[in-house]
C-alpha positions in Angstrom: -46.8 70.7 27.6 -46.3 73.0 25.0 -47.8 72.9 21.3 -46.1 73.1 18.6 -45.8 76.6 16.9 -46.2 77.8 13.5 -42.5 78.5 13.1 -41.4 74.9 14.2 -44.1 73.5 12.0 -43.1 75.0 9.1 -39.7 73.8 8.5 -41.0 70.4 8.6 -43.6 70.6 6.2 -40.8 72.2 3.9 -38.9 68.9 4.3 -41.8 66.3 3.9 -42.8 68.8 0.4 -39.2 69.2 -0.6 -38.7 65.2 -0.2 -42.3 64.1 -2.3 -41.1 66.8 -5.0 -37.7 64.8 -5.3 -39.3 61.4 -5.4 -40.4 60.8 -9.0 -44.9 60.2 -9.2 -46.4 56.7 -10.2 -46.8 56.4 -14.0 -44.0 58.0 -14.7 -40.8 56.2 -16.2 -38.4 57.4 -13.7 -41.0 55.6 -11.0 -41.0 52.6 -13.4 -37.2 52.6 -13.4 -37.1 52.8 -9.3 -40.2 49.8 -9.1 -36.9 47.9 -11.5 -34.2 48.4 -9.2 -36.5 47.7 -6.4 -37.9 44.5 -7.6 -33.8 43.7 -8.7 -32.5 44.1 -5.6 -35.4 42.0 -3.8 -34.7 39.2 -6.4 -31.0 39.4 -5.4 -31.7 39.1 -1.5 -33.7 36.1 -2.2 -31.4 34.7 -4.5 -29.1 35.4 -1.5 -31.3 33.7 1.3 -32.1 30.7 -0.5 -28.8 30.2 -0.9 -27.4 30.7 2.3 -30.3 28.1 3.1 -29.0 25.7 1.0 -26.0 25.8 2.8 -26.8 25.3 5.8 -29.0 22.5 4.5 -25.9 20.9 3.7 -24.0 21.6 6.6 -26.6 19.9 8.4 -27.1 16.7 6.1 -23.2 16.4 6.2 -23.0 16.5 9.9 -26.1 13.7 10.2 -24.2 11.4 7.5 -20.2 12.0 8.3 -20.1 9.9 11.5 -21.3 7.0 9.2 -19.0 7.7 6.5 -15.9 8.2 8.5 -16.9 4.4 10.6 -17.0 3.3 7.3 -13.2 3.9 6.4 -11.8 3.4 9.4 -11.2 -0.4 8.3 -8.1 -0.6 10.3 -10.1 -0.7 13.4 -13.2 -3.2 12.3 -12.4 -5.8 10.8 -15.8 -6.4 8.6 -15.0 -2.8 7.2 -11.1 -4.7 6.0 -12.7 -7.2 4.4 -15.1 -4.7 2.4 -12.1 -2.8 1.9 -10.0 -5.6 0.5 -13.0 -6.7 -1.8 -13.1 -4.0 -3.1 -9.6 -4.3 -4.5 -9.6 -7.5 -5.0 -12.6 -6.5 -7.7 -10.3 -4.0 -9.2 -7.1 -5.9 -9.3 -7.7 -9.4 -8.9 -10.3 -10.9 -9.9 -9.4 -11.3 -13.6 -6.4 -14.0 -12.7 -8.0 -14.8 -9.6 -11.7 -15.5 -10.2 -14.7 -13.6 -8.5 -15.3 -16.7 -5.8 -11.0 -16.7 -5.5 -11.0 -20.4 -7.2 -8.2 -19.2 -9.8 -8.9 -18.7 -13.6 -7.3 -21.6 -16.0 -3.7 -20.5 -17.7 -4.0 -16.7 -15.5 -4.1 -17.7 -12.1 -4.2 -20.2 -9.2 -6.8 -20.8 -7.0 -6.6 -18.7 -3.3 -8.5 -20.7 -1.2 -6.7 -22.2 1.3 -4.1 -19.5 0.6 -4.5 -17.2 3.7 -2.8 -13.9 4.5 0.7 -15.5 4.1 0.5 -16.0 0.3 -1.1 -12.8 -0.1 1.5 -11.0 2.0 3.9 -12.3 0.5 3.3 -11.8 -2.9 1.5 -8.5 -2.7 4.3 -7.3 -0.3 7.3 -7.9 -2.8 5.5 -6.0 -5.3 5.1 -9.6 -7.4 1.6 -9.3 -7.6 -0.6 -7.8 -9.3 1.3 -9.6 -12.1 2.6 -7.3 -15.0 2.9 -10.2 -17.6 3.2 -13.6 -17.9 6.7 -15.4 -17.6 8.4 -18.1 -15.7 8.7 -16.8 -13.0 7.3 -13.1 -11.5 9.5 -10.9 -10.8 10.1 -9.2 -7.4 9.5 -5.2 -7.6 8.5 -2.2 -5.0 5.0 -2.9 -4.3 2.0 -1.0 -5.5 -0.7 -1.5 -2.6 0.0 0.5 0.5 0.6 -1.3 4.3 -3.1 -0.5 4.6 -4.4 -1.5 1.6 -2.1 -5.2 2.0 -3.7 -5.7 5.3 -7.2 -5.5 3.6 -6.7 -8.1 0.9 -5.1 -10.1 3.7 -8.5 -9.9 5.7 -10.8 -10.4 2.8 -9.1 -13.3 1.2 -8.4 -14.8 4.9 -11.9 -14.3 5.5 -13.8 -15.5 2.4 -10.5 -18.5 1.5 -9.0 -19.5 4.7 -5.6 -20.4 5.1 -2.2 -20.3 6.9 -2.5 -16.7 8.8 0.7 -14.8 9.6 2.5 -14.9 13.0 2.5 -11.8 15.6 5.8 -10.8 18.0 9.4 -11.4 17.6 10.2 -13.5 14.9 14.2 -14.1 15.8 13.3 -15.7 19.2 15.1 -18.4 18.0 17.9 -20.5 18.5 21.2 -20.1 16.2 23.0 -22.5 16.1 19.5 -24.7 15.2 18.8 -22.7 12.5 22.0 -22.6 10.9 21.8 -26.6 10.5 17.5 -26.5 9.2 19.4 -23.1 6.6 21.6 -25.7 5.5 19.1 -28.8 5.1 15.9 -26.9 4.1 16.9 -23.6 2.3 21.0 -24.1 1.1 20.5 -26.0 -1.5 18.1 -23.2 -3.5 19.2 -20.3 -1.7 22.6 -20.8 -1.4 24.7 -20.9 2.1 24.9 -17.4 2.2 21.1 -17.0 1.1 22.7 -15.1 -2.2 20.2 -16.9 -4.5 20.4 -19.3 -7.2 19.7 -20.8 -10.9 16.5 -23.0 -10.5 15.4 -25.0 -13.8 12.5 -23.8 -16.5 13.5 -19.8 -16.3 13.0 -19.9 -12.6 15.1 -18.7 -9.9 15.9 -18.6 -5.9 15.4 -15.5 -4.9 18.2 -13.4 -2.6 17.4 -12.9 1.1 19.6 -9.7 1.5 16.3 -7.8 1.5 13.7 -9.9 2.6 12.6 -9.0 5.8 11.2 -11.1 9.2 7.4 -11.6 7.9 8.7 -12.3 4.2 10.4 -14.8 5.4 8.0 -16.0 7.4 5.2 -16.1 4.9 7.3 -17.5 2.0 7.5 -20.8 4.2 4.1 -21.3 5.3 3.0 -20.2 1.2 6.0 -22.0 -0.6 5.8 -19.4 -3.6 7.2 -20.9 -7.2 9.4 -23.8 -6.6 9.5 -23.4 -2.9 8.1 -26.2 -0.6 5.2 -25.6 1.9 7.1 -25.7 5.5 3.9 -25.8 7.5 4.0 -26.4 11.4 4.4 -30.2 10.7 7.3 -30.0 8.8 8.8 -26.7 10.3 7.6 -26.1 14.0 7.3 -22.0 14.4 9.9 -22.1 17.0 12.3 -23.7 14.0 10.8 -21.1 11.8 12.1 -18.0 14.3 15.5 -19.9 14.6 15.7 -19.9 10.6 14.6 -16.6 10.7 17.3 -15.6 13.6 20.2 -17.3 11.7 19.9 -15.8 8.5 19.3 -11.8 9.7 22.0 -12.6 11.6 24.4 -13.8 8.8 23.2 -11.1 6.6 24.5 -8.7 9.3 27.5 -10.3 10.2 30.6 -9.2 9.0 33.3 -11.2 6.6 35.9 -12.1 8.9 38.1 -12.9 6.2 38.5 -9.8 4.7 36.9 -9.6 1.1 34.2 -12.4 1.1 33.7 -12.7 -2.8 29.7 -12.4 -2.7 29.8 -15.2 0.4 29.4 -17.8 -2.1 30.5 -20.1 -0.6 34.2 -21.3 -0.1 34.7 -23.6 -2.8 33.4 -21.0 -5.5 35.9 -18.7 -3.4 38.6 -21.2 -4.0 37.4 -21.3 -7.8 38.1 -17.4 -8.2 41.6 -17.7 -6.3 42.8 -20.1 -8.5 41.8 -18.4 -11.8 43.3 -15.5 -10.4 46.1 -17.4 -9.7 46.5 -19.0 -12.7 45.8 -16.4 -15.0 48.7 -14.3 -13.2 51.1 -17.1 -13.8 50.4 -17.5 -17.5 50.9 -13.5 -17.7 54.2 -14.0 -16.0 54.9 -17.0 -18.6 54.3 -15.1 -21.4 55.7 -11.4 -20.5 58.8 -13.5 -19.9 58.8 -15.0 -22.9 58.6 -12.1 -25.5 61.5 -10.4 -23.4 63.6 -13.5 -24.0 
């Protein structure tokens, strides 16, 4: 093993002198300045480090809490989670008409218990309720709650009220020709023949069927909104219900096989508009005549 010599030694020394001589001595203010920038930069690693700390503090709290959280919304799944759900906007929507134990408020609104998910579906569904303003009769308009949100006012006011609950499967298994005749002797004499609608008395009126759809239809007879009767199973057995149902999606969708069917108002109102038509025509004729004479 050699030693090192005099020559290689040297060199080295140079360096380590060379390297102390650039380095500014203790006391001085160029040391100060250095201590500064030292003590800066250390304060800015741990500024660094505690911050990366705190987020992965976070990270980990988030991770221990979401799978709570995210049970929590899923209301679609659990039913308790609906009815908090649907309390919640029941609080923020309804309650002032409604009351906070759903018994109704005098001169705002009725009482919903024994209501069920029908009346709410049906009224929340056609965008009636919340009710804008007071009138005769309220008005039908797109609705503002989502399919999600409906379903959890249905849940909490079917939970916490009871009530008529809505039906599930095909609601046109029905038979025609049966409910063509209960159309006629339950719903023709509000809603028309053609289920176009109609005048009612006090401001109120019969609503069209040209939009309302299978559940609407449904619901509105076990709720019996406005001046609608209640057809619940006693008077209306849900097999006659599908059949009503059946009869008028399928006249809605049928076409006029008379050519031009005036609105489907029925024939003598059809009659009516010939024979003005008619009429009027002639009396043109009568008088064109005349002032040529």
């Amino acid at each position: 093993m050699s030693t090192p010599t005099a020559s290689s030694v040297a060199p080295a020394e140079g360096r380590r002198r060379g390297l102390r001589r650039l380095l500014p001595e203790d006391g001085t203010p160029a040391a100060a300045a250095r201590d500064r920038r030292r003590s800066k930069q250390r304060r800015r690693l741990a500024n660094v480090a505690g911050l990366m700390a705190a987020l992965v503090l976070t990270g980990v709290g988030y991770s221990a809490l979401a799978p709570g959280a995210s049970a929590a919304d899923d209301s679609t799944g659990n039913p308790s989670n609906a009815v908090e759900a649907g309390r919640e906007l029941y609080t923020r929507s309804c309650i002032t008409c409604h009351g906070s134990n759903l018994q109704g408020v005098t001169d705002r609104g009725p009482s919903l218990i024994g209501a069920g998910e029908a009346a709410v579906y049906f009224q929340v569904h056609t965008g009636r309720m919340p009710l804008v303003r007071q009138e005769a009769q309220a008005a039908e308009r797109p609705p503002i709650f989502s399919e999600e949100e409906i379903d959890q006012l249905m849940a909490y006011v079917q939970e916490n009220g009871g009530g008529p609950t809505l039906p599930s499967g095909d609601l046109r298994d029905g038979d025609l020709a049966e409910g063509g005749e209960l159309f006629r002797l339950n719903c023709a004499q509000c809603h028309n023949f053609t289920g176009q609608g109609g005048a009612l008395s006090s401001g109120k009126r019969a609503p069209s069927l040209a939009e309302a759809n299978d559940l609407t239809i449904y619901a509105a007879m076990l709720h019996g909104p406005e001046n609608m009767p209640v057809f619940g199973d006693n008077q209306l057995s849900p097999d006659e219900k599908r059949s009503i149902i059946d009869y008028v999606q399928t006249m809605k969708a049928s076409a006029d096989p008379g050519g031009y069917g005036a609105g489907r108002v029925g024939p003598v109102a059809e009659g009516l508009v010939i024979w003005v038509a008619a009429v009027g025509a002639l009396l043109f004729g009568i008088f064109w005549m005349g002032t040529k004479a």
